[in-house]
SEDODREN-438335 format. One line per field, with one value per atom (N, C-alpha, C): atom name; residue in three letters; residue number from 1; x, y, z. Coordinates in pm, whole numbers, plus 50000, padded with zeros to 5 digits. Layout:
! SEDODREN-438335
atom CA, ...
rest ALA, ...
nr NUM, ...
X X, ...
Y Y, ...
Z Z, ...
//
This chain:
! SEDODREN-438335
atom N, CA, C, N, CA, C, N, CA, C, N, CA, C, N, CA, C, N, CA, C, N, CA, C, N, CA, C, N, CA, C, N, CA, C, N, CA, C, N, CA, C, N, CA, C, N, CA, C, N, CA, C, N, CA, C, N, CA, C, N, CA, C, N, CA, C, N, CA, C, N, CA, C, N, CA, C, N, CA, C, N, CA, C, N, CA, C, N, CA, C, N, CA, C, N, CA, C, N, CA, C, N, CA, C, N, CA, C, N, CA, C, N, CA, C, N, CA, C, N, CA, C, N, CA, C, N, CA, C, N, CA, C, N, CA, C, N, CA, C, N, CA, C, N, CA, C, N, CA, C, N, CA, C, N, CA, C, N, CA, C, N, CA, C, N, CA, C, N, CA, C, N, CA, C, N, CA, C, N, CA, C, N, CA, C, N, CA, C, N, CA, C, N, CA, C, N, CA, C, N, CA, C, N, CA, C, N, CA, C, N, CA, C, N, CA, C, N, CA, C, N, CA, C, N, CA, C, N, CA, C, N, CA, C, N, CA, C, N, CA, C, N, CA, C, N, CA, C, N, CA, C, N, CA, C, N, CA, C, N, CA, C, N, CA, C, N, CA, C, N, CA, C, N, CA, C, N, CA, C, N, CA, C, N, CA, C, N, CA, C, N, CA, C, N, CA, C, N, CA, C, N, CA, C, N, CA, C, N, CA, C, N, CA, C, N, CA, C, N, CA, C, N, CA, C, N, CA, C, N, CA, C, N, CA, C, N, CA, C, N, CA, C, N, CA, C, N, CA, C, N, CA, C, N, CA, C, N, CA, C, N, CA, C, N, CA, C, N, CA, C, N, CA, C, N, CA, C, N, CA, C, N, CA, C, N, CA, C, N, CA, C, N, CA, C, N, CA, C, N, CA, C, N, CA, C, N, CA, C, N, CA, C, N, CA, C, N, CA, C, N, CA, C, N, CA, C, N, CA, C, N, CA, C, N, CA, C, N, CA, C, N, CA, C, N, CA, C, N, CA, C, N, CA, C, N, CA, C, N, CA, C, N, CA, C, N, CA, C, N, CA, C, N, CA, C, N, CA, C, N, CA, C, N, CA, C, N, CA, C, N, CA, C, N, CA, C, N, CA, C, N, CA, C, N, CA, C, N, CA, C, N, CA, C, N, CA, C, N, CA, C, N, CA, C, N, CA, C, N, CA, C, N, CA, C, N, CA, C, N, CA, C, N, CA, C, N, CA, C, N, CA, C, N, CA, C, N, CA, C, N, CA, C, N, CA, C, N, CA, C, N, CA, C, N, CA, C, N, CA, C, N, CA, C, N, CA, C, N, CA, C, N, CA, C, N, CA, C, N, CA, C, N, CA, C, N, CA, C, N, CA, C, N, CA, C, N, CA, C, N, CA, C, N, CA, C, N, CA, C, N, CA, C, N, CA, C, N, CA, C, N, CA, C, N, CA, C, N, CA, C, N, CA, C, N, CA, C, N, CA, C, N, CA, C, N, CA, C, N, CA, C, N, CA, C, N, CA, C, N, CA, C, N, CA, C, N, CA, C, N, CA, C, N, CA, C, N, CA, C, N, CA, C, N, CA, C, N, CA, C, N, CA, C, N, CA, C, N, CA, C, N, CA, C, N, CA, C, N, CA, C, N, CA, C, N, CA, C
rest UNK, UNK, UNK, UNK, UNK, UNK, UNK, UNK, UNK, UNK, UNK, UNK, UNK, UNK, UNK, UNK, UNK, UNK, UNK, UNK, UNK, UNK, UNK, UNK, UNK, UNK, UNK, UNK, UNK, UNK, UNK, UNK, UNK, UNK, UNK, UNK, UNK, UNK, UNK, UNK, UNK, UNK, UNK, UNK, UNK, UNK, UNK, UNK, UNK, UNK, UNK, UNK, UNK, UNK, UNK, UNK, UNK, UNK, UNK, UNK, UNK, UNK, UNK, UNK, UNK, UNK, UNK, UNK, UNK, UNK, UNK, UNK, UNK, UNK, UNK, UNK, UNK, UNK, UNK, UNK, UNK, UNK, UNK, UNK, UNK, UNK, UNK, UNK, UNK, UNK, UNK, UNK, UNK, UNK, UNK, UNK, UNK, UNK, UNK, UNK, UNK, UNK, UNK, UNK, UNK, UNK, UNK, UNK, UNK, UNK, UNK, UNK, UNK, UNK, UNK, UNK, UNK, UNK, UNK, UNK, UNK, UNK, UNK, UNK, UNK, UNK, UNK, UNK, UNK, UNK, UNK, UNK, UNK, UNK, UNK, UNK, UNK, UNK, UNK, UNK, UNK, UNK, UNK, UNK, UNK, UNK, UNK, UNK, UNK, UNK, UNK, UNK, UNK, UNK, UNK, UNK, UNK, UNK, UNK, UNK, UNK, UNK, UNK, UNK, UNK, UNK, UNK, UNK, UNK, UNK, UNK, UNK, UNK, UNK, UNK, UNK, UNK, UNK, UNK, UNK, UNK, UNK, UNK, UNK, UNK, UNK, UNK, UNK, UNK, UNK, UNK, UNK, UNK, UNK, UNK, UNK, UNK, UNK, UNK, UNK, UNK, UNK, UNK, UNK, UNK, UNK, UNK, UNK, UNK, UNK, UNK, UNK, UNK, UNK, UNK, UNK, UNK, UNK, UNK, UNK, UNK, UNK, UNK, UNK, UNK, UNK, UNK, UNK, UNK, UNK, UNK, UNK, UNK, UNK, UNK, UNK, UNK, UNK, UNK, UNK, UNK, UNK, UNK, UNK, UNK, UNK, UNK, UNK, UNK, UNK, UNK, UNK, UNK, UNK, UNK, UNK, UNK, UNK, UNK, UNK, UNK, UNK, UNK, UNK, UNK, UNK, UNK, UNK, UNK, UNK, UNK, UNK, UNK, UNK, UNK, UNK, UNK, UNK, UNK, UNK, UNK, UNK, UNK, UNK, UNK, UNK, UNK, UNK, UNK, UNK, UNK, UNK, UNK, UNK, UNK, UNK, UNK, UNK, UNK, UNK, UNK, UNK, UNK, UNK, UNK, UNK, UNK, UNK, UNK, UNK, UNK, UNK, UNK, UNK, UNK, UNK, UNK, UNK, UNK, UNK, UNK, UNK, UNK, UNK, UNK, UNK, UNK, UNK, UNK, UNK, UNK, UNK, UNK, UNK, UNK, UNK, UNK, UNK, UNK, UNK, UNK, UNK, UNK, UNK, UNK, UNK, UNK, UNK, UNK, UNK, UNK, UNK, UNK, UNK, UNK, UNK, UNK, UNK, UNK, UNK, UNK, UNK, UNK, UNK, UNK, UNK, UNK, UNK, UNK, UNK, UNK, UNK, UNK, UNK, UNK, UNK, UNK, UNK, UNK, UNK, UNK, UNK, UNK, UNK, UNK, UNK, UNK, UNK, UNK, UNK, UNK, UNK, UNK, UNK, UNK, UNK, UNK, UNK, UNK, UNK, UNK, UNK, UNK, UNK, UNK, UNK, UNK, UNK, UNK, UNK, UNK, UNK, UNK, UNK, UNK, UNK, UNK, UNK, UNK, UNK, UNK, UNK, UNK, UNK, UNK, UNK, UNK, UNK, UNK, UNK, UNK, UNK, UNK, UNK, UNK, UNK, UNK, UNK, UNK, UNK, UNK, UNK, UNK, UNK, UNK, UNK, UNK, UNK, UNK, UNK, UNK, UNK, UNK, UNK, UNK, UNK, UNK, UNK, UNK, UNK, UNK, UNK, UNK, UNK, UNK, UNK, UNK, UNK, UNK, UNK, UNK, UNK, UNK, UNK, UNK, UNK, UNK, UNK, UNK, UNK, UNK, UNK, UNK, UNK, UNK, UNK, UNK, UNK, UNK, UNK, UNK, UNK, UNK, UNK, UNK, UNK, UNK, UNK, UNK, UNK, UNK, UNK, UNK, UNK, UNK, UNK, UNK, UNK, UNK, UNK, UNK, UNK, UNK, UNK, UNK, UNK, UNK, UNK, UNK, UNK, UNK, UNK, UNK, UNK, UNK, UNK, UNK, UNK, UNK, UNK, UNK, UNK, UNK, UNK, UNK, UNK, UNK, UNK, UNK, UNK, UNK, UNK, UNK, UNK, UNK, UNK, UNK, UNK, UNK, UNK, UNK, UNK, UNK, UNK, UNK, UNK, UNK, UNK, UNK, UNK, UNK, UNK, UNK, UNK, UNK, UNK, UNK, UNK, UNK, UNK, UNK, UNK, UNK, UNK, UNK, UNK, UNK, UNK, UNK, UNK, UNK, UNK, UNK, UNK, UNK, UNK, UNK, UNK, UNK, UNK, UNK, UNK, UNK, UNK, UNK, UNK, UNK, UNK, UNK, UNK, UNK, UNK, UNK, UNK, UNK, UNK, UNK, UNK, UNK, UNK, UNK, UNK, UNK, UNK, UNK, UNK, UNK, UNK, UNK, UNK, UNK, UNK, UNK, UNK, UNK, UNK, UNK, UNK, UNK, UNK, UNK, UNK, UNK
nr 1, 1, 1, 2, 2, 2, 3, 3, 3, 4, 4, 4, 5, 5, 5, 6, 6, 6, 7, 7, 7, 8, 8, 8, 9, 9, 9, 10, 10, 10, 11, 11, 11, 12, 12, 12, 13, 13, 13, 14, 14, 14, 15, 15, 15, 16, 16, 16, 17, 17, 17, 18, 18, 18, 19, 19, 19, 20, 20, 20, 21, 21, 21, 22, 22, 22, 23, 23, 23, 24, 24, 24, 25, 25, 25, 26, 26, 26, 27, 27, 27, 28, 28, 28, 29, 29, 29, 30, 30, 30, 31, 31, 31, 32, 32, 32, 33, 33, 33, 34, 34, 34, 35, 35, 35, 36, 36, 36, 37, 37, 37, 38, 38, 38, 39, 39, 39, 40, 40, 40, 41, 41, 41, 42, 42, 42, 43, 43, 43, 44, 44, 44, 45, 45, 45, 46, 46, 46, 47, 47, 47, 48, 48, 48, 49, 49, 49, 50, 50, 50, 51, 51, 51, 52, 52, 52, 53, 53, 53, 54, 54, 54, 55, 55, 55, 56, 56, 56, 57, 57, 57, 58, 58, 58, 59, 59, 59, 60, 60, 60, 61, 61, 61, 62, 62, 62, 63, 63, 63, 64, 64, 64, 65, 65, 65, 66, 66, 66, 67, 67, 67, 68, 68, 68, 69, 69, 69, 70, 70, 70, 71, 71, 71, 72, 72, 72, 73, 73, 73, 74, 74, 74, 75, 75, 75, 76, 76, 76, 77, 77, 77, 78, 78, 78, 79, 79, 79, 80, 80, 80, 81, 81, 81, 82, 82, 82, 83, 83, 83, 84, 84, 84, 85, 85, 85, 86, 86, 86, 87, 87, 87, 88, 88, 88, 89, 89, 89, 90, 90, 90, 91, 91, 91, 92, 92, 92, 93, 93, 93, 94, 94, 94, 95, 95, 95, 96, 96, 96, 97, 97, 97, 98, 98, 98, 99, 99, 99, 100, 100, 100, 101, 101, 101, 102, 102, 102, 103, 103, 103, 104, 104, 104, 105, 105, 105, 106, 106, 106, 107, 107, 107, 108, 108, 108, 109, 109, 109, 110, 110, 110, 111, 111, 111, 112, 112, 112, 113, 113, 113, 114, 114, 114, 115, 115, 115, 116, 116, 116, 117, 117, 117, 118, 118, 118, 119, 119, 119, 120, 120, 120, 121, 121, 121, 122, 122, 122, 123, 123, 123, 124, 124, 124, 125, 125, 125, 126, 126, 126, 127, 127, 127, 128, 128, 128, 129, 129, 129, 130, 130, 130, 131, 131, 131, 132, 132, 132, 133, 133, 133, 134, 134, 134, 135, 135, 135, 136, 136, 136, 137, 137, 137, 138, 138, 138, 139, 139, 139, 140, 140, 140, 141, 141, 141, 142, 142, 142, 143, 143, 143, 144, 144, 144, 145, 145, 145, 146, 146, 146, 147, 147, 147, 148, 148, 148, 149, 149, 149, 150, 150, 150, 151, 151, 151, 152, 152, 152, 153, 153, 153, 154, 154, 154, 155, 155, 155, 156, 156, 156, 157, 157, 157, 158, 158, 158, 159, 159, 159, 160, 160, 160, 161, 161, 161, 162, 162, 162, 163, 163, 163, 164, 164, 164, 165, 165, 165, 166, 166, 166, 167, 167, 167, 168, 168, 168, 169, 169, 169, 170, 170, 170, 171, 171, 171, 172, 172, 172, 173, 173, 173, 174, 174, 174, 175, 175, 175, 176, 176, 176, 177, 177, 177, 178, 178, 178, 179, 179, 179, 180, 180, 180, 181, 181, 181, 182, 182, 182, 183, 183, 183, 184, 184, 184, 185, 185, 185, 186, 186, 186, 187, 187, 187, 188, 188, 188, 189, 189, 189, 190, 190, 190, 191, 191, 191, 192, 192, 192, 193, 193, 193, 194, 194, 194, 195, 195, 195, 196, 196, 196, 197, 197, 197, 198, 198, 198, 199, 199, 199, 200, 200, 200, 201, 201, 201, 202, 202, 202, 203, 203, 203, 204, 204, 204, 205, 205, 205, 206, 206, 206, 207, 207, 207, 208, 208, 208, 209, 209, 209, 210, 210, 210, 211, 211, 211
X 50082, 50000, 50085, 50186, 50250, 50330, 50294, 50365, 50467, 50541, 50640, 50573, 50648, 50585, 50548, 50406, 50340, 50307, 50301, 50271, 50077, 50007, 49863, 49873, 49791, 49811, 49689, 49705, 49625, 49449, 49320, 49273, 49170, 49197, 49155, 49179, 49299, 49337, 49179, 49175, 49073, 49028, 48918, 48914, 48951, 48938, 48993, 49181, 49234, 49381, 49382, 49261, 49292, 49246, 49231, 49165, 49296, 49421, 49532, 49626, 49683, 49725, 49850, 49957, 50080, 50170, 50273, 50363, 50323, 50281, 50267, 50107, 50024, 49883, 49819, 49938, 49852, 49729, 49642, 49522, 49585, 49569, 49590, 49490, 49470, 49355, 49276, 49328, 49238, 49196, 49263, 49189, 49113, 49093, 48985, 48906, 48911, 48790, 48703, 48806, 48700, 48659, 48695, 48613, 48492, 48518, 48401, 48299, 48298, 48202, 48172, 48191, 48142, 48037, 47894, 47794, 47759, 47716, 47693, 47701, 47674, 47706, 47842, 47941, 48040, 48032, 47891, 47884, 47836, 47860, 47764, 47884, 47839, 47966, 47895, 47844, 47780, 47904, 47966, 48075, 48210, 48207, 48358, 48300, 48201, 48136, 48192, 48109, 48162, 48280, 48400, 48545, 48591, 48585, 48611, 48534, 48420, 48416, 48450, 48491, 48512, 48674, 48776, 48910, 48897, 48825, 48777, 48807, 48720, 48671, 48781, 48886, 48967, 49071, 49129, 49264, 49318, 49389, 49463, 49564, 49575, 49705, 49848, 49939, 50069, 50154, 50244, 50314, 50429, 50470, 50625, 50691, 50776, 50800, 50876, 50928, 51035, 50955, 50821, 50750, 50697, 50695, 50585, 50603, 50562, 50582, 50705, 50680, 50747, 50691, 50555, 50475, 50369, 50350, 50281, 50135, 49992, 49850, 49800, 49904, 49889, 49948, 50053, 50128, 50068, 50004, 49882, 49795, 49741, 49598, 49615, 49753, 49798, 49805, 49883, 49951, 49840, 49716, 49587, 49622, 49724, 49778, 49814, 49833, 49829, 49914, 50023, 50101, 50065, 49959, 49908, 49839, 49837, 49721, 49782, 49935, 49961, 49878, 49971, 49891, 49712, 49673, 49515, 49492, 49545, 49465, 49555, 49598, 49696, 49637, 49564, 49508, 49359, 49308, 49177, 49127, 49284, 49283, 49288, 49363, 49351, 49228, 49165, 48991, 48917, 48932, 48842, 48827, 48956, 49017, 48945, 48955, 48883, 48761, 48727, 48546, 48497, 48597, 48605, 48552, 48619, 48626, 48736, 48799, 48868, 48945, 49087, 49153, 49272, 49269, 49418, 49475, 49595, 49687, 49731, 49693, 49771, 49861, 49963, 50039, 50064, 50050, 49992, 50099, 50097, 50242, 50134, 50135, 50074, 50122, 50035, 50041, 50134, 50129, 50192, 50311, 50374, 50463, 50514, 50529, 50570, 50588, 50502, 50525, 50644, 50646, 50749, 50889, 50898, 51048, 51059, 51016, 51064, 51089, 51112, 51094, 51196, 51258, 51422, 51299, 51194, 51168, 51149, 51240, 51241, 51085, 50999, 50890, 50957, 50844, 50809, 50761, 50838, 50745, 50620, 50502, 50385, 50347, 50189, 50168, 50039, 49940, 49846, 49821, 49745, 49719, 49585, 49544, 49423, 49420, 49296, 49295, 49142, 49171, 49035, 48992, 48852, 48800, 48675, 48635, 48567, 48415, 48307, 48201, 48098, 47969, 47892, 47939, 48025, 48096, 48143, 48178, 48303, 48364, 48509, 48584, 48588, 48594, 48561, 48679, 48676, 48828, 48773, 48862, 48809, 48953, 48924, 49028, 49052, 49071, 49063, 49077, 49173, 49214, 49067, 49075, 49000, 48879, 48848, 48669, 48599, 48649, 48507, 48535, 48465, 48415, 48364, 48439, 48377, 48361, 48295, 48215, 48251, 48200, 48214, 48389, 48437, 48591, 48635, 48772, 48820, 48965, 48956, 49129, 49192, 49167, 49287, 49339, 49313, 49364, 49440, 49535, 49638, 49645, 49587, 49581, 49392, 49450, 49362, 49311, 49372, 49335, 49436, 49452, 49516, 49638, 49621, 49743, 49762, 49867, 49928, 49943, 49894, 49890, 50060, 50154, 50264, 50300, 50234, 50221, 50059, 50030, 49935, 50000, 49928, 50023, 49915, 49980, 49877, 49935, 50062, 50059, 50177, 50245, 50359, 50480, 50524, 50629, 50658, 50564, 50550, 50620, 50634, 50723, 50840, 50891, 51055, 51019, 50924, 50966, 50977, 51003, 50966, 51037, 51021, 51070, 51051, 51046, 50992, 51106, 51218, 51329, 51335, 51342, 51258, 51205, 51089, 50958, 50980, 51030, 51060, 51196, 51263, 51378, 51306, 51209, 51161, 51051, 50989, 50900, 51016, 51094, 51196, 51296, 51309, 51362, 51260, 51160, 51050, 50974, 50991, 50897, 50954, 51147, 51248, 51257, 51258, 51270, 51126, 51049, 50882, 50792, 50761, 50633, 50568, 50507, 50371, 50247, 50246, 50171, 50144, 50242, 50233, 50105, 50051, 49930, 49847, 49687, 49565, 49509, 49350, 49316, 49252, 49252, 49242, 49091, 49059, 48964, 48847, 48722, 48645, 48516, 48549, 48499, 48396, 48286, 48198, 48182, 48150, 48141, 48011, 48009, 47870, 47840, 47681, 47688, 47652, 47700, 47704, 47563, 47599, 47474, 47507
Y 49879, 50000, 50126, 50170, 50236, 50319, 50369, 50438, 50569, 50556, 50681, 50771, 50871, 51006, 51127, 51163, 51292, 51201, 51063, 51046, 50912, 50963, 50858, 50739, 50670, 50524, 50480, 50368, 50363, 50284, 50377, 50316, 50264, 50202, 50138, 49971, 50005, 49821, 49738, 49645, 49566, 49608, 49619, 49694, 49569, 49440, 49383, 49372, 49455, 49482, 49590, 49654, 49758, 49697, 49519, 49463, 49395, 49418, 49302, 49381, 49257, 49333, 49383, 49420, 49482, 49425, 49391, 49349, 49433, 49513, 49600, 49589, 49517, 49530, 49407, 49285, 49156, 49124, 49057, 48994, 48882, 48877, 48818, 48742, 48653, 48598, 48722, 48820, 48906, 49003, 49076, 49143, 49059, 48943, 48892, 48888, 48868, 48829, 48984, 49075, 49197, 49262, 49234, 49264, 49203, 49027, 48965, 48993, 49079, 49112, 49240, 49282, 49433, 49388, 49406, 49392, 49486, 49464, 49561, 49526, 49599, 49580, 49647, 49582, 49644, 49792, 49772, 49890, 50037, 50023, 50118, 50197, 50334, 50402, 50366, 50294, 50255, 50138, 50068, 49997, 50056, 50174, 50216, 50303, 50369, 50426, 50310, 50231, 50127, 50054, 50043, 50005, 50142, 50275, 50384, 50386, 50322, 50347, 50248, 50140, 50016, 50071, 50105, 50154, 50297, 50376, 50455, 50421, 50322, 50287, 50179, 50097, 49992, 50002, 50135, 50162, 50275, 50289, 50405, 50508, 50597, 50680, 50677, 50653, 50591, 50729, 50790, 50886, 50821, 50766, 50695, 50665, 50799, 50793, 50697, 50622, 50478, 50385, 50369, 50284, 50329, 50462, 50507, 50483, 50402, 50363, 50303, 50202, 50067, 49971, 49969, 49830, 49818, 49668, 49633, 49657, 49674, 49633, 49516, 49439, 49305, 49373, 49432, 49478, 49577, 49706, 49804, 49737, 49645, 49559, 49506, 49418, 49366, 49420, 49522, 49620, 49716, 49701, 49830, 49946, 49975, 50124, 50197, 50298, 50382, 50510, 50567, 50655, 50776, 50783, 50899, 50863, 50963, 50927, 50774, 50796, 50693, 50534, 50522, 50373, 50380, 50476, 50500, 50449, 50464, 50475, 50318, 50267, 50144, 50047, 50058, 49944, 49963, 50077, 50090, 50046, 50076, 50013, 49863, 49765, 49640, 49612, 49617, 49587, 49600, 49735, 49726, 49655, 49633, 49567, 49379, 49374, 49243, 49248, 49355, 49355, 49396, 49367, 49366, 49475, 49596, 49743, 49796, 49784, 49873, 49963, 49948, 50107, 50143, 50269, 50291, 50380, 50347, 50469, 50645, 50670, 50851, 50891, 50946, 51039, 51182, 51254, 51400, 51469, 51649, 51686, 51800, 51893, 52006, 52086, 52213, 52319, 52389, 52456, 52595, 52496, 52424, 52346, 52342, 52315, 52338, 52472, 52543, 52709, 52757, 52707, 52752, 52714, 52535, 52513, 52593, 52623, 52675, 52829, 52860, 53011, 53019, 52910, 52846, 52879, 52859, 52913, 52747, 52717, 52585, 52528, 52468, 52411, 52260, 52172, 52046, 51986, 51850, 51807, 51729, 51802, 51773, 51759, 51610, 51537, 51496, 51413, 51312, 51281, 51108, 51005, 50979, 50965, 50941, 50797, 50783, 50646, 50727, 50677, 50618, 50497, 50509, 50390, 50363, 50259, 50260, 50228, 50280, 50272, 50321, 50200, 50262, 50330, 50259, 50288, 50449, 50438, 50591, 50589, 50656, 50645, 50781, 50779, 50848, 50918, 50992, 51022, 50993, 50925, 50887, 50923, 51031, 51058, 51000, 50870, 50754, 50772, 50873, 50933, 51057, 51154, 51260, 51192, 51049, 51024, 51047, 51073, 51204, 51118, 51108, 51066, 51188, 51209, 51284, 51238, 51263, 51239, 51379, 51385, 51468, 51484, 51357, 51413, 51330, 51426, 51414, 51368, 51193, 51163, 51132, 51271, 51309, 51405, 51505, 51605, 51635, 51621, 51611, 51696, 51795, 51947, 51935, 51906, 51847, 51990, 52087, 52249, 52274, 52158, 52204, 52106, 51992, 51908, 51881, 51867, 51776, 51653, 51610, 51424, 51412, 51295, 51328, 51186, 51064, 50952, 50864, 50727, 50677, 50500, 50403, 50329, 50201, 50101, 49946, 50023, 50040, 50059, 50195, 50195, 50252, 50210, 50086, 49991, 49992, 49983, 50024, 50156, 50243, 50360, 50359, 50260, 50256, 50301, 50352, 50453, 50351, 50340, 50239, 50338, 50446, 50525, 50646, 50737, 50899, 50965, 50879, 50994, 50972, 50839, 50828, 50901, 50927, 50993, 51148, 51160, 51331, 51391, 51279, 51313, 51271, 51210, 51149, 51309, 51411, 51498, 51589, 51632, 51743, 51749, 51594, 51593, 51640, 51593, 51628, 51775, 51816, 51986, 52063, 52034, 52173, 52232, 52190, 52267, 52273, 52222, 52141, 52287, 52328, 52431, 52353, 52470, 52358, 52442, 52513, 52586, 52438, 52355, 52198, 52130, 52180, 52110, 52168, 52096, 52129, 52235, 52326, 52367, 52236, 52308, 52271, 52140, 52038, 51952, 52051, 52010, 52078, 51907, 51896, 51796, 51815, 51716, 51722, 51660, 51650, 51561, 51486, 51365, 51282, 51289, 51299, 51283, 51161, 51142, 50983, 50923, 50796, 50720, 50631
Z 50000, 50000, 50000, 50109, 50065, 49977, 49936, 49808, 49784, 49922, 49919, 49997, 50075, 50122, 50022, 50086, 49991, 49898, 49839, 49746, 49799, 49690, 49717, 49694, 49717, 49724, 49594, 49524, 49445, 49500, 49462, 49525, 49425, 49317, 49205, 49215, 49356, 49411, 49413, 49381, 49493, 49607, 49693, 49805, 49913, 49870, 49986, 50006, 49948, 49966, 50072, 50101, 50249, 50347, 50329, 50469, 50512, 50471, 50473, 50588, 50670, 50815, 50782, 50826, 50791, 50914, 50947, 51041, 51184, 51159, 51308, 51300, 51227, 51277, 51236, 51294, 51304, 51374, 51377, 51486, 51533, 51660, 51776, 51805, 51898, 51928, 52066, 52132, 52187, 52109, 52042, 51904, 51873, 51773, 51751, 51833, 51971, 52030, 52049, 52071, 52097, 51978, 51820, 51735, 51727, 51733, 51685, 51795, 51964, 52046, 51973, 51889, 51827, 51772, 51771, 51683, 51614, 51489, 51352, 51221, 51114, 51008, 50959, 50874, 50869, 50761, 50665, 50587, 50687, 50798, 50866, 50993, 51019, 51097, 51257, 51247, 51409, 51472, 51391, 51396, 51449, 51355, 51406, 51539, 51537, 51717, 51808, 51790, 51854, 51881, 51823, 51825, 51907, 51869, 51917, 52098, 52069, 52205, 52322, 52253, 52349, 52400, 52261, 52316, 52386, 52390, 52501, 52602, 52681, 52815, 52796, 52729, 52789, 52763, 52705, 52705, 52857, 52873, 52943, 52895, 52916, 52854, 52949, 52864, 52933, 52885, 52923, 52903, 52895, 52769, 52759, 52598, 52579, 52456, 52388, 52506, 52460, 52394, 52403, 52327, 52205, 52225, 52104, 52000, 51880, 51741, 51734, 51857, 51883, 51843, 51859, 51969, 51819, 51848, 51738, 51804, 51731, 51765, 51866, 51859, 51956, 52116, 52061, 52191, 52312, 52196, 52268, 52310, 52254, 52301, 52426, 52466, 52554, 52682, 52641, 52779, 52797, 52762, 52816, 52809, 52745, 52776, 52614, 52602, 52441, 52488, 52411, 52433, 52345, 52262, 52204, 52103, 51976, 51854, 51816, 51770, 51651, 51738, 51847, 51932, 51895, 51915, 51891, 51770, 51665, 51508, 51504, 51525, 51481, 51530, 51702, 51717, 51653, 51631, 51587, 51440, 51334, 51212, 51235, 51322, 51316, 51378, 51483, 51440, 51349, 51314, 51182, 51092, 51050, 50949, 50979, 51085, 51127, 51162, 51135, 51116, 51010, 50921, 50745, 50687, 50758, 50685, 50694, 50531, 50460, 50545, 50588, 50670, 50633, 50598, 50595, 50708, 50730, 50832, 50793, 50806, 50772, 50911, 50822, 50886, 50871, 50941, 50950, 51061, 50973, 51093, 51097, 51208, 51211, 51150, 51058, 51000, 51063, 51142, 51247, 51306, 51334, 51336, 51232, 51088, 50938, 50976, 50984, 50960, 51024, 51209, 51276, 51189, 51197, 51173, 51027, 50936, 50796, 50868, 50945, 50990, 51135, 51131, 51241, 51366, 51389, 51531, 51618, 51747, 51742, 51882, 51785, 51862, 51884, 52023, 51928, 51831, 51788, 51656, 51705, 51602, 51640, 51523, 51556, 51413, 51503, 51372, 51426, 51328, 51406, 51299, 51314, 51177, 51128, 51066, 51014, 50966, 50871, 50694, 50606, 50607, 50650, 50644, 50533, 50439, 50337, 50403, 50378, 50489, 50340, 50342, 50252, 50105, 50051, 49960, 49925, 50014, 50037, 50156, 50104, 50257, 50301, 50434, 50488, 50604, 50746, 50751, 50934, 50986, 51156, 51212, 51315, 51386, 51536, 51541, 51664, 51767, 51804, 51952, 51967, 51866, 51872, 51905, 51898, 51865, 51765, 51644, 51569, 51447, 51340, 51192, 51114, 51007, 50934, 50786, 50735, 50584, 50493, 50374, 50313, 50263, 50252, 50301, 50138, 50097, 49977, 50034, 49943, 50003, 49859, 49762, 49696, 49740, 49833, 49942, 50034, 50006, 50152, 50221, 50239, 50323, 50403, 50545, 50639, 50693, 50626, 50725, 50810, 50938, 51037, 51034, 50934, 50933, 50783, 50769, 50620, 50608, 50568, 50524, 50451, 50498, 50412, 50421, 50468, 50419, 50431, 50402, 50354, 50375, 50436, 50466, 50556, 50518, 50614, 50756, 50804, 50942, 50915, 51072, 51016, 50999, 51039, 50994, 50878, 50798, 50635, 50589, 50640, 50603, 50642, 50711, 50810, 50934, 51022, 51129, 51196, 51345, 51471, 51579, 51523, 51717, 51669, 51782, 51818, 51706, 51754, 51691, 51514, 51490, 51281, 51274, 51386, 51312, 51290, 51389, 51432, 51273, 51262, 51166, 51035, 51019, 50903, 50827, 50985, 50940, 50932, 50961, 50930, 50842, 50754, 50627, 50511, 50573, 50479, 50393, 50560, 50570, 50601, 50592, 50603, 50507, 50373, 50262, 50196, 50225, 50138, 50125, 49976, 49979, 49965, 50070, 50122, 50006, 49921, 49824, 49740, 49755, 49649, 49687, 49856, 49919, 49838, 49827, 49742, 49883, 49835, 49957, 50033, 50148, 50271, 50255, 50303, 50292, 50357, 50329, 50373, 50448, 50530, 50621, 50750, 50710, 50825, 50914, 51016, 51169, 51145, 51144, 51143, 51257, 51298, 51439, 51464, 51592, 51665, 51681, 51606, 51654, 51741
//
């Protein structure tokens, strides 16, 4: 699936090529078991409510950057605990994915973060991960940590408004990263020299409300 950074992924594939796990988002036998307790139809966003709200109430937030975009989907599932978005959208894409809807991973750096470092002013690096998921034959854009689903959403667009999409991917193993410091050196090779004028405008996206 992957296809380079900044660059789209083809989505003319088969659609069951976005149900296929990636090294960092195998099923386990407890993943399986807490998808197959999800009841629903998989064409329907009452499903992903539901995955979103079960890792709600049975994850915890762990403050520990030694793991972060370490740990495989089996591993977060295991240890009850999630170190920010990426853990969020990684174990949330491998359920889905086993409740046989379509997901992909995004990686996203914040706007005003781009803005600072092209301008030497030194912030942290700041990003979030999203995940498309194919629902009712259109995909759609679920921000896993945030909670929220929105529709109306164009993923030939890489300009999120407030973030830049600058990969597309089964997990993130798939791009090389596996630690804070890849990731952090992977967005500042990227968006030190990068016009960002190359981004389309900004997506214009709506919030479904929760059923």
């Amino acid at each position: 699936m992957f296809n380079g950074f900044f660059n789209n992924i083809d989505y003319t594939e088969d659609i069951e090529e976005f149900l296929k796990s990636g090294q960092q988002t195998l099923v386990d036998e407890k993943i399986a078991k807490v998808a197959n307790n999800i009841q629903g139809e998989n064409s329907s966003t009452i499903v992903i409510n539901r995955i979103l709200y079960w890792m709600q109430n049975n994850l915890k937030y762990e403050n520990n950057n030694n793991v972060k975009f370490t740990r495989t989907a089996s591993q977060i599932m295991n240890s009850g605990t999630y170190t920010g978005c990426s853990d969020f959208a990684l174990l949330f894409e491998t359920i889905a994915r086993e409740k046989g809807i379509p997901t992909i991973h995004l990686q996203t750096v914040r706007k005003r973060f781009v803005e600072d470092m092209q301008n030497n002013i030194q912030t942290p690096t700041k990003g979030h991960h999203f995940c498309e998921s194919f629902i009712d034959n259109q995909w759609i854009l679920v921000d896993p940590l945030g909670n929220k689903i929105f529709k109306a959403y164009n993923n030939q667009d890489f300009n999120l408004g407030e973030y830049y999409v600058f990969s597309k991917s089964t997990d993130i193993f798939e791009t090389g990263i596996k630690s804070v410091k890849e990731n952090n050196s992977v967005i500042k090779d990227l968006f030190l020299g990068y016009d960002i004028k190359n981004f389309h405008c900004a997506n214009v996206t709506t919030e479904i409300i929760r059923e």
